[in-house]
C-alpha positions, 0 to 999 in steps of 0.5 A: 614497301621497300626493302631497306639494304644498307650501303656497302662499307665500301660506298661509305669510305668512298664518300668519307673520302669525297667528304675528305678534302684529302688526296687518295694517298693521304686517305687511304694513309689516314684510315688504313685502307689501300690505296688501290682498293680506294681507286677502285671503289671510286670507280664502282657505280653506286647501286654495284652491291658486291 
């Protein structure tokens, strides 16, 4: 059986936001999280576990 890994929060927030309909600025506003750090959590392949 396979184990279970929960997803990052960082793949959470970065599908909040595809969900969103907001711009990154107004995200990242919204939530309290930087916004270089949104960028760069965009930009991650889904299966990269910090």
């Amino acid at each position: 059986m396979a184990e279970q890994v929960e997803k990052p929060k960082w793949a959470c927030v970065a599908e909040a936001f595809e969900a969103s309909g907001q711009t990154q600025q107004e995200f990242a506003l919204a939530r309290d999280v930087r916004l270089s750090a949104l960028q760069s959590w965009g930009n991650r392949p889904a299966n990269d576990v910090p």
